[in-house]
Each structure stands twice: as C-alpha cells, then as structure tokens.
C-alpha positions, 0 to 999 in steps of 0.5 A, spaced: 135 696 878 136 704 877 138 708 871 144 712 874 146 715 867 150 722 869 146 727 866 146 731 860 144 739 861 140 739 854 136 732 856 131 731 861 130 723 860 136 722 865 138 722 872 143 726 876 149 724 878 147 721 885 150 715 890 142 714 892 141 707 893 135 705 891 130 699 888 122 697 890 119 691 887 112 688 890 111 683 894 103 681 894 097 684 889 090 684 892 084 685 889 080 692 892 073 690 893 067 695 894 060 695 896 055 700 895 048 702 891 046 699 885 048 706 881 055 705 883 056 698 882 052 698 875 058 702 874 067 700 872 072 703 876 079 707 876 083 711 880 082 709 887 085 715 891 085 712 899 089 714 905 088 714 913 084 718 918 086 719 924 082 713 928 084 709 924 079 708 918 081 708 910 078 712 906 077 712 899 075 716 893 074 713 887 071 715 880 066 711 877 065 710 870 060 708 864 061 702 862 062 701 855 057 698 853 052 702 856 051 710 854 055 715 855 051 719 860 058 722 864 065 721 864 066 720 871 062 720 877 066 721 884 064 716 890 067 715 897 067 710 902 070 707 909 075 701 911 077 697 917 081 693 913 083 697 906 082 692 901 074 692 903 071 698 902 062 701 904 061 706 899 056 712 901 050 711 899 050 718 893 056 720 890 060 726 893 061 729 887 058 730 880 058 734 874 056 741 873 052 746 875 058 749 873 061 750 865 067 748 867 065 739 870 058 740 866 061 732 862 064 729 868 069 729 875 074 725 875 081 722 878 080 725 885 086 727 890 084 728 898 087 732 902 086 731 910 085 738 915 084 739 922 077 742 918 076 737 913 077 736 906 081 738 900 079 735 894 082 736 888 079 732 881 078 734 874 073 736 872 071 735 864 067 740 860 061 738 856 064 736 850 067 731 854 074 732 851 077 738 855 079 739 863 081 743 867 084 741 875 079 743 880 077 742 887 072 743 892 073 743 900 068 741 906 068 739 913 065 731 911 066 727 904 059 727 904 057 736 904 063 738 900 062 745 896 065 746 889 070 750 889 072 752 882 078 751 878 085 749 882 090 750 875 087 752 868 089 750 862 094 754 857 094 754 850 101 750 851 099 746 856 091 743 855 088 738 859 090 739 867 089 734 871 091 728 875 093 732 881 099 730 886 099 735 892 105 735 897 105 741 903 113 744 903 116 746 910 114 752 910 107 751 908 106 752 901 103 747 896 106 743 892 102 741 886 104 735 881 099 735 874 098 731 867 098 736 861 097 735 855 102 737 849 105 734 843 100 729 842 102 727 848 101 727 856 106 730 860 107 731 867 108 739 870 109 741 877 108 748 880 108 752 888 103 755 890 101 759 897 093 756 897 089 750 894 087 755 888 094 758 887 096 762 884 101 758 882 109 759 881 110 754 875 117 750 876 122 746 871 119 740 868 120 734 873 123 729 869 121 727 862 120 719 857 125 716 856 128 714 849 127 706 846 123 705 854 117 703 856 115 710 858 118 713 852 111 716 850 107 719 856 108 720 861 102 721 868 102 723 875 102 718 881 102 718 888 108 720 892 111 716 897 114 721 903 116 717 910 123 719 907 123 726 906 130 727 904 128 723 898 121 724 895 119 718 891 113 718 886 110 712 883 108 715 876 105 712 871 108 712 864 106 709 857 108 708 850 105 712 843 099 706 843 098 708 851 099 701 854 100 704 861 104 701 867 107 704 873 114 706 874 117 710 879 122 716 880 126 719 886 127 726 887 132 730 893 128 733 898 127 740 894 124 736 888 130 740 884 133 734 881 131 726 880 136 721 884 134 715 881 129 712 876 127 705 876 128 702 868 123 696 868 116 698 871 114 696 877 106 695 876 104 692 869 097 689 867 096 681 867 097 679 860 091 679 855 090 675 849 087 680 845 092 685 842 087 691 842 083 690 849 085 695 854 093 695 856 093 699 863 095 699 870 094 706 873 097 708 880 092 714 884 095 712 891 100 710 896 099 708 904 104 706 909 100 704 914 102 703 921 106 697 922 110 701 915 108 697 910 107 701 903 100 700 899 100 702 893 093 703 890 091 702 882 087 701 876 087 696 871 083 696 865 080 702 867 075 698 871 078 695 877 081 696 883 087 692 886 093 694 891 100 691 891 105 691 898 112 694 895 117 693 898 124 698 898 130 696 898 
C-alpha cells in the first residue's frame, strides 16, 4: 500500500500526484553470517554496505563496534571481506579503515558507502571526531580494500546542518555525483541531498527530498538507505525512519528520474525489528544496501539491534 495524497506546496510529508503503481514486501530473512580475526569478531556489528564485483564475488564492508559491556576505545572501526554466496562472508585479516591520524576521525569511522571503478575504490564513511559526539562525511580511495588512503572530508558540516554522514551515492547521466546525507537539525536526524562533479564536491545543495510524516512511524527521524536503481525511471530508496524515541525500521520511497519529486511512499514499514520483551532494550532495523543480483532477485542488507547482520528477499509488486 502506497500514500498517493496530492501534495500540498507548504508540506513536504506527502507524495505528488502521480499514477505510479508500486508495493515491495519481503519474502525471506537470512541471517548474514562472518568469519574473521578475533579482534573483529570480539566486536558487535551494523551497517553492512555489500555489492558485486565484476567476477561475481560479494563484497562488504562493515562497521565493527565496542560492545557495551567492554570500554569504549572507538566508535567504529570499518571491516571487509569476500563472498560467494552473499550470506557467508571472510573478513580481512585488519580493518581497512580505522580512526585518525587526522582530527576530523580521530573517535571513529563509521556507516561506509562503496563505490566500484575501473581503478578501484571510493569509500565514503563518517568519520567521528574525538569526543566522539560530532562527524563530518568523509571518504577515501584506493586501488584494493586493503591499501585505501584517506582522503579528507567529502561534505562538511554546517551550523544548520550538523553531523553529516550516512552517505547514499548515485552517478546522473552526465556524470555528476549524486549525494544522499543524514544531518542533524531540530533534535532530530533529517535526510539532505546535494550534486556534485567530484567525490569531495563541491557540492550544489538541493531541495529536501522528502520529510517525516505526521502521526507515522517515521514521523520523527529520518536516515539515508540504499537506493534501488534497475528501474531508472523510478529510483527507489529503501530509507530508514524512526520515532521521537528512536525505535527505527525501514520504509521505502520512490522518487521520478530526476530526483525532484516522490511518486510513491509506503505507509506501513517494510523491515521492523523482532518483537523484544523489554520495552528499553534496543529497537532498530537500519538498512545500508541493496543488491540485484543475477538472476534479478532484490537483497536488502541491514542491521538489527546495532550488533547483527540479516538480509531480506523483497519482492515488487
């Protein structure tokens, strides 16, 4: 079921007039299992960001975090490893990525975004100050996952939009760069979108892509997700959403080709965690990729709890 409200200029939590026909639900969860070094595995898990060579193979990246009962050394470090299957995964032996030398990642990497090139690498993660409290979108480049080289900071923050980070890329035909963000503003995470003509910008800031809506599930935060683009006339993103008490799931929204106007949005979430018995135990499924593979079957990839990895079969309709 879609919202098809017609939209009111002066609100930006409703969907344009449009005759798109358009549902996803899932077929099947798996569990995304890894294997790798103690120091990895001694560590809780989120934000799988995978997809597929040209050989065949999955790759992922992943943030490996402190448990909570351990001390609080980072806030992420960032992992990779190969797949044949894309449920079972052999992690690298060190993380690619790991915080500092430099001020602006010196608490942690996080929430990483990969772009494959003829040459290699993009990688696009968060990179988390020293208090641990503020980051910026970052990136770094490099032929093999194994030898990337920082590169700086990919979108700063601003006085009116804090935190960047949570990046979602698509290429425009003409081969700018197209950059989804979460930023923080009003108490609250919010998602930004910008065009730019190079991995670090600059960057041209565009209209807000679409906003919470009233009495919803996702009528208080709202986080970048994968996008969904084997259908380039209708781009989909599989976003993440949460209430004022951040108990997040995963919705998804359809955007016209240029990314000017949403066409469809689903009311009822896709993706929502298993039930808990405690009330104050953590409430989140947080999505970080989506994969057609070859036989055109949709994966999405996602977090639960903010320390395991799990993959759903969706199916369009």
């Amino acid at each position: 079921m879609t919202d098809d409200t017609i939209a009111d200029p002066h609100r930006k939590d409703v969907v344009a007039g449009s005759d798109v026909a358009l549902d996803f639900n899932v077929k099947r969860i798996e569990t995304v299992a890894l294997q790798g070094p103690p120091a990895l595995m001694e560590r809780d898990l989120m934000s799988p960001y995978v997809w597929r060579e040209p050989d065949g193979r999955w790759g992922l990246m992943v943030r490996a975090v402190v448990r909570p009962d351990a001390p609080l050394t980072d806030t992420g470090l960032i992992w990779s490893g190969w797949s044949d299957d894309g449920v079972h995964f052999t992690m690298l032996d060190a993380p690619s990525l790991a915080p500092g030398p430099g001020d602006h990642d010196a608490g942690g990497v996080e929430d990483p975004t990969v772009i494959r090139g003829d040459d290699g690498y993009i990688v696009y993660y968060s990179g988390v100050r020293a208090d641990q409290a503020h980051s910026e979108l970052s990136y770094a480049t490099g032929p093999t996952l194994d030898r990337l080289i920082k590169s700086g900071v990919a979108l700063a923050s601003t006085k009116s939009e804090g935190n960047t980070k949570e990046a979602t890329i698509d290429r425009t035909p003409d081969g700018r760069w197209r950059l989804f963000y979460e930023y923080a503003a009003d108490e609250a995470s919010r998602v930004g979108l910008a065009i730019g003509t190079a991995p670090g910008g600059p960057w041209n800031e565009q209209p807000t892509p679409f906003m919470p809506r009233t009495d919803s599930w996702d009528d208080w935060h709202l986080s970048t997700g994968p996008l969904l683009t084997d259908d380039p006339t209708t781009p989909v993103m599989f976003y993440n959403g949460a209430t004022r008490d951040a108990r997040w799931r995963i919705g998804w929204v359809a955007f016209d080709a240029d990314y000017t106007h949403v066409v469809a949005r689903g009311i009822q979430p896709l993706v929502t965690p298993p039930p808990v018995d405690d009330r104050a135990a953590t409430d989140i499924a947080f999505a970080a990729a989506v994969v057609v593979d070859a036989a055109g079957a949709i994966w999405l990839y996602y977090s639960l709890e903010d320390r395991r990895l799990a993959r759903a079969l969706i199916r369009r309709s």
